[in-house]
SENUMAR-995235 format. One record per residue (C-alpha): residue number from 1; y, x, z; residue in three letters. Coordinates in steps of 0.1 Angstrom, whole numbers. Layout:
BEGIN
[pt NUM,[Y,X,Z],'ALA'] ...
This chain:
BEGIN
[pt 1,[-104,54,-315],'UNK'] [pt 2,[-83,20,-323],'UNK'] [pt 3,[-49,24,-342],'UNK'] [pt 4,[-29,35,-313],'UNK'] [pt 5,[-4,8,-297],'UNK'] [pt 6,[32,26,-285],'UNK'] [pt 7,[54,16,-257],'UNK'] [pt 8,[87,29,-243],'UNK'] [pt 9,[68,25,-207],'UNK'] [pt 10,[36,34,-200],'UNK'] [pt 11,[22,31,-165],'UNK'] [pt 12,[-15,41,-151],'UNK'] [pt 13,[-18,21,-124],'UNK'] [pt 14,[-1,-10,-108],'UNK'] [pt 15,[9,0,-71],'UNK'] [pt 16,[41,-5,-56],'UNK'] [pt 17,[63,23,-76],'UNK'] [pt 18,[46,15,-107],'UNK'] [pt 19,[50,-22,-105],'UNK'] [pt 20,[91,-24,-93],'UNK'] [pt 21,[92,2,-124],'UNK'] [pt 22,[76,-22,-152],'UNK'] [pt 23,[98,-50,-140],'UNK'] [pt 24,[130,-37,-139],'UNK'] [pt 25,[121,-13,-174],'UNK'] [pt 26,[110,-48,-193],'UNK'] [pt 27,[137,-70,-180],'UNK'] [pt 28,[162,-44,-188],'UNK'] [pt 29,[145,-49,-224],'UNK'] [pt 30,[122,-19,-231],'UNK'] [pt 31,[88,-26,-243],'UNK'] [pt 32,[64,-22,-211],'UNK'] [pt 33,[30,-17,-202],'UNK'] [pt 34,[7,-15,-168],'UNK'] [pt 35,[-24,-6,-174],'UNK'] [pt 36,[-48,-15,-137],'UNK'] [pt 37,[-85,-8,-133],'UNK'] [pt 38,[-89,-37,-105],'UNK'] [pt 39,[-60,-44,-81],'UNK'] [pt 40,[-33,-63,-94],'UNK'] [pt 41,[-2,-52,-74],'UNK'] [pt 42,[-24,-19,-61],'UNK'] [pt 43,[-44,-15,-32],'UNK'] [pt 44,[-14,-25,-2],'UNK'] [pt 45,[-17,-65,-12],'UNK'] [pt 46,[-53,-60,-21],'UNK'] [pt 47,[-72,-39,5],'UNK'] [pt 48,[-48,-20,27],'UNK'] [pt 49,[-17,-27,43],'UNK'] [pt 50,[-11,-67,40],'UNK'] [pt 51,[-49,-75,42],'UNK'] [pt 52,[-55,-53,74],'UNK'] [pt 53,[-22,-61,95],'UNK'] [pt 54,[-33,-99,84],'UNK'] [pt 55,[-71,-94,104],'UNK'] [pt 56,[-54,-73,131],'UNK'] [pt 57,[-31,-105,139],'UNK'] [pt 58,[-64,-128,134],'UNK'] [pt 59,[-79,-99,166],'UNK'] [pt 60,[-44,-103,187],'UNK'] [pt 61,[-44,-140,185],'UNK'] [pt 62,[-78,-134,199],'UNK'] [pt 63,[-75,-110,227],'UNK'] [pt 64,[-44,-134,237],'UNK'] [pt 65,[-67,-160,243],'UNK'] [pt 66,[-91,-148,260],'UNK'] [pt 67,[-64,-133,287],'UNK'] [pt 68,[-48,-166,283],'UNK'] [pt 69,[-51,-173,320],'UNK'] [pt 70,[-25,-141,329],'UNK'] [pt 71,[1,-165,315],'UNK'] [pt 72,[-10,-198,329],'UNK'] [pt 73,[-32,-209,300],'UNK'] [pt 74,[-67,-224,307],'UNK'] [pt 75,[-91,-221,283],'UNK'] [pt 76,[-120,-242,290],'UNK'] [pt 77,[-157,-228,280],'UNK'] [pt 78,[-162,-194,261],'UNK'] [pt 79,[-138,-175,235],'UNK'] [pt 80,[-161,-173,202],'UNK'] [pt 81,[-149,-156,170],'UNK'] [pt 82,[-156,-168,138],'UNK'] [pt 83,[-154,-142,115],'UNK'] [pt 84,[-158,-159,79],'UNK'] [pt 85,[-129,-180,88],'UNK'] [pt 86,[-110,-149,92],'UNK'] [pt 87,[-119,-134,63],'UNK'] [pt 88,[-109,-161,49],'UNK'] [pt 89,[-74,-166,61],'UNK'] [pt 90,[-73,-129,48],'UNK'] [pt 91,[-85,-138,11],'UNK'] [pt 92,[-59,-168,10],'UNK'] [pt 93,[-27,-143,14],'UNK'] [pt 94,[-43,-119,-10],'UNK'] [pt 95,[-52,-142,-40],'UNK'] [pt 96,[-13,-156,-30],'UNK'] [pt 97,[-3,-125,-32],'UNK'] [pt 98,[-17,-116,-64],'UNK'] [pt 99,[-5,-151,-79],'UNK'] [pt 100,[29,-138,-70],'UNK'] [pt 101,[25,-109,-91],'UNK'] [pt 102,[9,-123,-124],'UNK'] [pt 103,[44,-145,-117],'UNK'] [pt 104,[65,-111,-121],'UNK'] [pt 105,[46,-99,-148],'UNK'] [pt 106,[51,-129,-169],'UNK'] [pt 107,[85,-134,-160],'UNK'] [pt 108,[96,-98,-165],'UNK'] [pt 109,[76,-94,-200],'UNK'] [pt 110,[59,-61,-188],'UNK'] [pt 111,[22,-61,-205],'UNK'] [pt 112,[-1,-64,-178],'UNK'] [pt 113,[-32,-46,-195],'UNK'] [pt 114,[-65,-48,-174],'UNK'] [pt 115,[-93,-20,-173],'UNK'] [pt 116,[-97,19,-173],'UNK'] [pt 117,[-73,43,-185],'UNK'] [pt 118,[-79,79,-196],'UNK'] [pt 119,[-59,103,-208],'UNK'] [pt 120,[-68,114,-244],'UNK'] [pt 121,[-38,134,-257],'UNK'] [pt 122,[-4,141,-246],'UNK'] [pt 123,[13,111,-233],'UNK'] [pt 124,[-15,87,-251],'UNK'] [pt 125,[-44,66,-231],'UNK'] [pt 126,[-76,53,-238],'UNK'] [pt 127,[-84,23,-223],'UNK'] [pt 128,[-114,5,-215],'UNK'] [pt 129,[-108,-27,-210],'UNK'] [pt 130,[-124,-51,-183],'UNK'] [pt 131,[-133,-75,-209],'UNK'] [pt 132,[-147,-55,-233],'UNK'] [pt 133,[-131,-36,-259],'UNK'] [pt 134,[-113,-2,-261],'UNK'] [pt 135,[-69,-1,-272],'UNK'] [pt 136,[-53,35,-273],'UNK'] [pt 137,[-17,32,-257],'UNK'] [pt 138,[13,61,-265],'UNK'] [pt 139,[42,59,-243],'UNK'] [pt 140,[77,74,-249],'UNK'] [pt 141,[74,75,-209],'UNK'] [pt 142,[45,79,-192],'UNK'] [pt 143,[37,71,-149],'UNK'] [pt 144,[6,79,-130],'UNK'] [pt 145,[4,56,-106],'UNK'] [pt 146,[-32,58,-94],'UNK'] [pt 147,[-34,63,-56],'UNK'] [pt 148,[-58,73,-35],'UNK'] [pt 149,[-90,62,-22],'UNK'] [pt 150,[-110,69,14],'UNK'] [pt 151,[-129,101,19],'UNK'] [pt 152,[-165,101,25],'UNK'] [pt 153,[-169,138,47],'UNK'] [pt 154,[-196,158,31],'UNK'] [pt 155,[-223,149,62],'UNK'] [pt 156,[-259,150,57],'UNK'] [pt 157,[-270,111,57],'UNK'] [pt 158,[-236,95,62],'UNK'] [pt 159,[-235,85,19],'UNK'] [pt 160,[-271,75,19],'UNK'] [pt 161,[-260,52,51],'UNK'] [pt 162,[-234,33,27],'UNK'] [pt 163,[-208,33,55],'UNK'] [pt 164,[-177,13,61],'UNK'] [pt 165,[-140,22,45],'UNK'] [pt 166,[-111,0,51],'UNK'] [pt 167,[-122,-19,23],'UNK'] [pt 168,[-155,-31,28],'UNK'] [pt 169,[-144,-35,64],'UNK'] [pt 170,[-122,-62,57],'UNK'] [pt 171,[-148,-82,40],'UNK'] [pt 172,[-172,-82,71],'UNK'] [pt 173,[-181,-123,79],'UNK'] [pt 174,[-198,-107,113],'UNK'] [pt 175,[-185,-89,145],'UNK'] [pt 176,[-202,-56,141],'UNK'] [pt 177,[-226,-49,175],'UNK'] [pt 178,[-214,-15,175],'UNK'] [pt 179,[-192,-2,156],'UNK'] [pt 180,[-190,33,151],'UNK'] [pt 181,[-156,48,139],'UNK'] [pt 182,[-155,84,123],'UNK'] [pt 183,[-118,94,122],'UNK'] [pt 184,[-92,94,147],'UNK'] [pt 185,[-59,87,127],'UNK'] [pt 186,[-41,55,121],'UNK'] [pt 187,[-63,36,96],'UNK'] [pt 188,[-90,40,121],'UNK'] [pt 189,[-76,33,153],'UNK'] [pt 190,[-60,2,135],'UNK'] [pt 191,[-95,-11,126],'UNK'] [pt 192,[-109,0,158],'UNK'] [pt 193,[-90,-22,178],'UNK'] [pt 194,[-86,-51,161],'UNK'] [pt 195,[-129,-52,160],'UNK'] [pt 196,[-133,-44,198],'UNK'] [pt 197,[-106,-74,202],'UNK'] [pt 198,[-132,-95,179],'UNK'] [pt 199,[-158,-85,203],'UNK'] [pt 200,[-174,-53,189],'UNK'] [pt 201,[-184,-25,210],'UNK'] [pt 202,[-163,3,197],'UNK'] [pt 203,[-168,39,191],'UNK'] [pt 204,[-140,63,179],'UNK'] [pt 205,[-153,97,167],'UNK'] [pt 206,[-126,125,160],'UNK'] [pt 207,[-131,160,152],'UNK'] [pt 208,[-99,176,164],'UNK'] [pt 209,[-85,176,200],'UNK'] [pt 210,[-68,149,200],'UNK'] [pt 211,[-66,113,184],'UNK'] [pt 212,[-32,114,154],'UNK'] [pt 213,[-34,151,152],'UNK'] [pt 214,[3,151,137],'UNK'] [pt 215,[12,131,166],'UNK'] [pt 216,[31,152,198],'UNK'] [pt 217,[2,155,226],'UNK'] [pt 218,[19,130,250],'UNK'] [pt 219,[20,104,225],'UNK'] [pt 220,[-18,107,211],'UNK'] [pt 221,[-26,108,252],'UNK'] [pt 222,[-12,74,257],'UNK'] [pt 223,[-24,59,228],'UNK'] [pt 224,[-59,70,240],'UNK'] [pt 225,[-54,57,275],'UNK'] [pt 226,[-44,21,264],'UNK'] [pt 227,[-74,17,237],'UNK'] [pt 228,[-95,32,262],'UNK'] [pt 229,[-82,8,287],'UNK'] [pt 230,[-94,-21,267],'UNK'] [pt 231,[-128,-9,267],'UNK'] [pt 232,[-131,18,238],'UNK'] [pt 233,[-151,51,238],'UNK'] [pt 234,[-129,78,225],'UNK'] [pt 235,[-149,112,215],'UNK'] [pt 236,[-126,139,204],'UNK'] [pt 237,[-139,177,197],'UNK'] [pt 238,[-166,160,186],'UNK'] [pt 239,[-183,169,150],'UNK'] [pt 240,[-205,147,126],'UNK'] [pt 241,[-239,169,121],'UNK'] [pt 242,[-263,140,111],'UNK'] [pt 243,[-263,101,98],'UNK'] [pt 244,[-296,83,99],'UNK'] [pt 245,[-299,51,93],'UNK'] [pt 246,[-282,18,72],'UNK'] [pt 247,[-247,6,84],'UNK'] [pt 248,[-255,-28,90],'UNK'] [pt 249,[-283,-30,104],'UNK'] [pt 250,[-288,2,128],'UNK'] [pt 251,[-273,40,126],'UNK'] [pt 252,[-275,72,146],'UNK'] [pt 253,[-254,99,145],'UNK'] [pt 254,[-261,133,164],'UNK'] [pt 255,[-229,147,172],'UNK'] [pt 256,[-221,186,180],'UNK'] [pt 257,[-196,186,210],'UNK'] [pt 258,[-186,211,235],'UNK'] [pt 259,[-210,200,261],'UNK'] [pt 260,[-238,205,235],'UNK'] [pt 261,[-255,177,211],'UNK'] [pt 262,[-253,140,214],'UNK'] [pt 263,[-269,112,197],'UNK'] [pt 264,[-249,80,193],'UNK'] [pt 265,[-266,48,181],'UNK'] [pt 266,[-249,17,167],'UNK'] [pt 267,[-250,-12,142],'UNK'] [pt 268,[-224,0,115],'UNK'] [pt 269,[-204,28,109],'UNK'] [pt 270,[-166,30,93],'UNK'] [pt 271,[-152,60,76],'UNK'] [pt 272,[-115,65,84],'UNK'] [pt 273,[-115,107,79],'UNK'] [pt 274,[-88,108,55],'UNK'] [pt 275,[-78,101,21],'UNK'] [pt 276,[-84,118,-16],'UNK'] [pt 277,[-65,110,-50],'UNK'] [pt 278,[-76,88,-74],'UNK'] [pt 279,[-69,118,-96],'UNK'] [pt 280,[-106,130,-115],'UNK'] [pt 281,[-119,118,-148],'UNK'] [pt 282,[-85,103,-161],'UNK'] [pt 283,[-79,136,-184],'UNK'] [pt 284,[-51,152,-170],'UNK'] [pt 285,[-56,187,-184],'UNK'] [pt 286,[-56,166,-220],'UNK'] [pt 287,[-19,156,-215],'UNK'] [pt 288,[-6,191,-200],'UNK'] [pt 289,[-3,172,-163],'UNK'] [pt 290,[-11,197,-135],'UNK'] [pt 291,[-30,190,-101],'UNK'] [pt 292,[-21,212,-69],'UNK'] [pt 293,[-48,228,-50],'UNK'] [pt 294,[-57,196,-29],'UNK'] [pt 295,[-58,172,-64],'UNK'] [pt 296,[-27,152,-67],'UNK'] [pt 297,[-6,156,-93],'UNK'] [pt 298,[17,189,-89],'UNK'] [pt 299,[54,173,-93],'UNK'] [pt 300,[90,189,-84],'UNK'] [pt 301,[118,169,-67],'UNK'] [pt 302,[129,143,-92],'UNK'] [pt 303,[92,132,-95],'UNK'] [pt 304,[82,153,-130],'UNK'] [pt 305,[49,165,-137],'UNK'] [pt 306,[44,190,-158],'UNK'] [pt 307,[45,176,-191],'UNK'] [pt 308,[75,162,-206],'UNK'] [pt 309,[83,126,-206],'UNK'] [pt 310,[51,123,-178],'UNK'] [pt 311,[65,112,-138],'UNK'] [pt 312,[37,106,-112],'UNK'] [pt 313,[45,77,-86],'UNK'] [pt 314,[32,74,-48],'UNK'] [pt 315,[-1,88,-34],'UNK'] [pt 316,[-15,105,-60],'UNK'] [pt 317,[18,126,-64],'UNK'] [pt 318,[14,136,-30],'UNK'] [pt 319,[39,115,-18],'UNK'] [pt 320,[35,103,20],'UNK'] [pt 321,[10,73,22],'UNK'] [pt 322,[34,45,29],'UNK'] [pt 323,[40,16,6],'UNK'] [pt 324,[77,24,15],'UNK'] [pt 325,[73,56,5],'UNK'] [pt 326,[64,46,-31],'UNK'] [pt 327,[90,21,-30],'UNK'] [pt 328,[113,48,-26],'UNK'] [pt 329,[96,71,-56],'UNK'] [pt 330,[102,41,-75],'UNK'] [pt 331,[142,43,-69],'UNK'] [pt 332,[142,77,-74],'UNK'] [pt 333,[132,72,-109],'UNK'] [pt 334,[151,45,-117],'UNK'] [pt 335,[184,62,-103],'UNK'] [pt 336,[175,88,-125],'UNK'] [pt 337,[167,74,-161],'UNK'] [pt 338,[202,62,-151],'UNK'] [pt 339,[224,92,-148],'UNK'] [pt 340,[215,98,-111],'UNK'] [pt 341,[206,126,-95],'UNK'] [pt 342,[184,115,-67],'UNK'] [pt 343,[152,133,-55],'UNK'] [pt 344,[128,140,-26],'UNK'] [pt 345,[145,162,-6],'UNK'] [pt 346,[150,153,27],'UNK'] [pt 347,[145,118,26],'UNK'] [pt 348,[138,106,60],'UNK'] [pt 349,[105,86,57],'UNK'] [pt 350,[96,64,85],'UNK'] [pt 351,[59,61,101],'UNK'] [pt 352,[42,31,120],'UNK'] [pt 353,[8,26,129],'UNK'] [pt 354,[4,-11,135],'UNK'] [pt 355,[-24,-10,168],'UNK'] [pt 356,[-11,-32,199],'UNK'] [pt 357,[14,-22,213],'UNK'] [pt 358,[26,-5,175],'UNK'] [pt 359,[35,36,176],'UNK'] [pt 360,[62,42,151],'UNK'] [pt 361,[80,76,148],'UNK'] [pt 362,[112,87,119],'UNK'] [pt 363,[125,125,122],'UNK'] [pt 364,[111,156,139],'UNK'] [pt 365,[83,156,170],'UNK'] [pt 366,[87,183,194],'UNK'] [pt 367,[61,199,175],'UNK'] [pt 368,[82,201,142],'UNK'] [pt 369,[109,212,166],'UNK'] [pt 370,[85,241,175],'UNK'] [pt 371,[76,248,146],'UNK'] [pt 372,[112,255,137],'UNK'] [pt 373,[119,272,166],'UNK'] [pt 374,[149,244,181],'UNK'] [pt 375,[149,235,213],'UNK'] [pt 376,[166,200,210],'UNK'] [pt 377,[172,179,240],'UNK'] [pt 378,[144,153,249],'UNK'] [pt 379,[146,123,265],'UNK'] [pt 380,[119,104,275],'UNK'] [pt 381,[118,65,289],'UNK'] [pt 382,[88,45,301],'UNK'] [pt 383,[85,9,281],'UNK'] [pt 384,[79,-6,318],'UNK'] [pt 385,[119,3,321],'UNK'] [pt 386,[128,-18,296],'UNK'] [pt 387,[135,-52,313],'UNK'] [pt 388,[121,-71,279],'UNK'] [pt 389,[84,-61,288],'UNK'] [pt 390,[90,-75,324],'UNK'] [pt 391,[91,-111,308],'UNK'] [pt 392,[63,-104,281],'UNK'] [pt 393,[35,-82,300],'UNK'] [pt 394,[40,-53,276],'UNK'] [pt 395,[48,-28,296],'UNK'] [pt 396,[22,-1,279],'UNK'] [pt 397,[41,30,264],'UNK'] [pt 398,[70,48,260],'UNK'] [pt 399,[101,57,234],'UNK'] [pt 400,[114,92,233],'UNK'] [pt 401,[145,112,211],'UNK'] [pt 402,[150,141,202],'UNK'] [pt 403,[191,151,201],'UNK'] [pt 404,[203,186,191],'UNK'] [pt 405,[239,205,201],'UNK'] [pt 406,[258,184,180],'UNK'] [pt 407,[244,154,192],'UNK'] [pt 408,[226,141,163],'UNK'] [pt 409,[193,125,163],'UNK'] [pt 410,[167,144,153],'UNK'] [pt 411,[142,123,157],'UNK'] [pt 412,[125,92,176],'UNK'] [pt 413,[91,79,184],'UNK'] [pt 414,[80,48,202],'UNK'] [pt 415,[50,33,211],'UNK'] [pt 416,[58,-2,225],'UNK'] [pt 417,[59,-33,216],'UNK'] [pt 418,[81,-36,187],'UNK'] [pt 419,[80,-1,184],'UNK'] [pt 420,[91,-5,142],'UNK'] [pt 421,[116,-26,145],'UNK'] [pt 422,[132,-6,175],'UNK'] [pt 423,[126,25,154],'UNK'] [pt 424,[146,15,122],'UNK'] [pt 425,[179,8,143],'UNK'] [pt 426,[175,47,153],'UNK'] [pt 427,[164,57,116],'UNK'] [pt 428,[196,39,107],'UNK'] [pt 429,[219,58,128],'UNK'] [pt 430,[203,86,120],'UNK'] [pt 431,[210,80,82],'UNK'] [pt 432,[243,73,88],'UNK'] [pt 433,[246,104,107],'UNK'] [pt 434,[259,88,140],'UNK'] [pt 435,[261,108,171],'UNK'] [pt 436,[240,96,198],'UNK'] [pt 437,[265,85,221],'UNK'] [pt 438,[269,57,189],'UNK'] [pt 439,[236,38,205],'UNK'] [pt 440,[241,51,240],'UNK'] [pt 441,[272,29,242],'UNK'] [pt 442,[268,0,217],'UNK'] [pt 443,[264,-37,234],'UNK'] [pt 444,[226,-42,228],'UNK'] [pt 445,[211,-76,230],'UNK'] [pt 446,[195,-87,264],'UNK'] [pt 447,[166,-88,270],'UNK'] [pt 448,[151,-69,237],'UNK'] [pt 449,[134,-39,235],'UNK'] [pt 450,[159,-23,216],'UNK'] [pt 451,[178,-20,250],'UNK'] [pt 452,[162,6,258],'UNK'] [pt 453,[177,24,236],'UNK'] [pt 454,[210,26,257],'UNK'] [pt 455,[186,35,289],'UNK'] [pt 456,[173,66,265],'UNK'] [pt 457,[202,79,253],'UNK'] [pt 458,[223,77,287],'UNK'] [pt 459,[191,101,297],'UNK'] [pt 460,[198,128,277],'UNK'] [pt 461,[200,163,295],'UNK'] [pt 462,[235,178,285],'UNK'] [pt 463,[243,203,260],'UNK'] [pt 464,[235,236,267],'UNK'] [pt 465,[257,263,278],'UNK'] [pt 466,[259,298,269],'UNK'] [pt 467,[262,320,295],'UNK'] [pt 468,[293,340,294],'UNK'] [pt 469,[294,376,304],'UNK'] [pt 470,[325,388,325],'UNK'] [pt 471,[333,413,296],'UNK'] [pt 472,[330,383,268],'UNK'] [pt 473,[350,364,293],'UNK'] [pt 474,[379,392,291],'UNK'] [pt 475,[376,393,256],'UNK'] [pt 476,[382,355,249],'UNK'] 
């Protein structure tokens, strides 16, 4: 082992938590160090959430043109898509983006130290590094910051067919044939759409019921009805039982639904079935840090594992899989080296899945509310109310609250265009605890879609009223 090397801050891996942490720890003047395996900045500039939203707009520009005429556009000869040049576009914002951080790291003074870290001791890493060469880092505080990568299901074939995830998928320089899609949720659905819009056949194969299975019933339905209405096949109920074949170059899948067994054929196949932490082989039981029962790291409210001086960041702590989310984790901790008190609890974490027209949801579903046994007041209003989509053609979806006794939001979902940024004026009201009459009767800009909000809320059914008995009427 080399003569160890110590640091105030340690940090095992360089997503977005563990990245805002090293730069505000070394400017405020403590002795910092990142150790990253691959991905400078973590996988969200790299291979995630920039690099697919950047392709998806590259697929939108495309099905606008090729419905150009609806708006008086003529487009003269066929639509073609060239897909190196969109990889490319792609690969220009990432190596920007990762230009951006080497900037930050040199600026701040945080260490950025490539290769792969393991735990060899309490609070103390061995690292490979990428160059060759092995240093032993000990940190006075120590991060895990490693994520989490896709999850291959455990189907006979589907490995030896060296599918799709969301990373390779973003390197394709060809429109996929067919592409088949194993997983209903929003990574998935995402890449689903954006390829049919580039010309692919599509596929999407889900196990469950329903497409988003945390998703209330009447939202997943319309989601299914407009990607079905541009031209993909959805299977849900429908279970992997065989891969044969080379994604790439041609695949079959028999299927086990309740109509009996199916065989699918296409050209390449994606895996969108979920997500696992990057959490094995880095020696966790070596420095006294715990896993839960699904492999991330076991933490309590304030981040902690369960070795002193030791915090996890993000995914692999089991935090929600947002890069806001880890944002957050990141203020958490830095409140709380500071005196603060901040934690988890009850933070009110936003979600948006970023398809055409965009679903974006903050708060409870009427399932949560079931599952807690409330019966809240729902309103419900079609986006094709909402005079904004008359002048744009969006008219797909609808927005829907949830509003207890007290009037309170409990929660919102929308599936519309601009369903995120309509959905953080409600998470905002929310947070400031405003009643709903608050957005009922604000003045709204005109035409936006965030008008509707006022159309909503003036449509929620009224409190209810306890009856009163003629004897509890006496009484009061």
């Amino acid at each position: 082992m080399s003569q160890a090397e110590r640091f105030e801050i340690l940090i095992l891996g360089s997503g977005a938590g563990g990245k805002l942490l090293a730069w505000h720890m070394a400017r405020a003047g403590r002795r910092t160090a990142v150790v990253e395996r691959r991905y400078i900045g973590g996988s969200c500039p790299n291979i995630n959430c920039m690099p697919t939203k950047n392709e998806i707009w590259s697929a939108k520009v495309s099905h606008l043109v090729r419905h150009a005429a609806q708006f008086g556009t003529n487009i003269t000869g066929s639509v073609t898509v060239d897909m190196a040049k969109v990889r490319q576009r792609k690969r220009d914002m990432v190596e920007a983006e990762i230009a951006a951080h080497v900037e930050n790291y040199r600026a701040s003074g945080a260490q950025l130290i490539m290769g792969s870290g393991r735990f060899v001791g309490q609070k103390t890493l061995e690292v490979g590094l990428n160059d060759g060469g092995t240093r032993t880092l000990v940190g006075d505080h120590v991060f895990i910051n490693v994520g989490t990568r896709s999850a291959i299901p455990n189907v006979p074939g589907l490995e030896a067919a060296r599918p799709l995830t969301n990373i390779e998928a973003l390197e394709l320089d060809y429109v996929p044939a067919h592409l088949i899609v194993l997983g209903g949720g929003y990574v998935g659905l995402e890449l689903a759409q954006a390829y049919r819009r580039f010309g692919s056949e599509v596929t999407v194969i889900e196990r469950g019921l329903q497409l988003m299975s945390r998703e209330d019933p009447d939202v997943s339905n319309e989601v299914r009805r407009v990607l079905t209405d541009e031209g993909i096949r959805v299977l849900v109920g429908a279970q992997t039982l065989r891969v044969d074949g080379r994604s790439g170059r041609d695949v079959s899948l028999v299927l086990r639904m309740t109509s009996g067994e199916h065989k699918i054929q296409g050209s390449d196949i994606l895996v969108a079935a979920g997500r696992m932490p990057n959490t094995h082989g880095l020696g966790l039981k070596e420095a006294g840090v715990e896993l839960n029962e699904h492999g991330y790291v076991r933490v309590n409210d304030r981040l902690e594992t369960t070795a002193p001086g030791v915090w996890a960041i993000g995914e692999s702590a089991g935090s929600p899989q947002f890069t806001h989310v880890s944002v957050d984790d990141f203020q958490i901790i830095r409140e709380n080296f500071e005196g603060g008190k901040r934690s988890t609890k009850g933070r009110l974490v936003p979600f948006c899945m970023f398809t055409d027209p965009p679903l974006a949801r903050v708060g409870m579903t009427e399932r949560d509310a079931q599952r807690e046994r409330l019966t809240p007041r729902v309103a419900r209003l079609p986006i094709s109310a909402v005079l904004r989509a008359h002048t744009t053609g969006e008219r797909e979806g609808f927005m829907k609250a949830l509003v207890d006794d007290d009037d309170r939001i409990l929660g919102f979902t929308m599936f519309g265009a601009d369903a995120d940024g309509v959905m953080t004026v409600v998470q905002t009201a929310m947070l400031a605890k405003l009643p709903h009459s608050t957005l009922r009767d604000a003045i709204l800009t005109h035409p936006t879609m965030a008008e509707g909000l006022g159309s909503l809320l003036g449509s929620v059914p009224p409190r209810s009223v306890p009856e009163v008995t003629p004897a509890a009427a006496v009484t009061a």
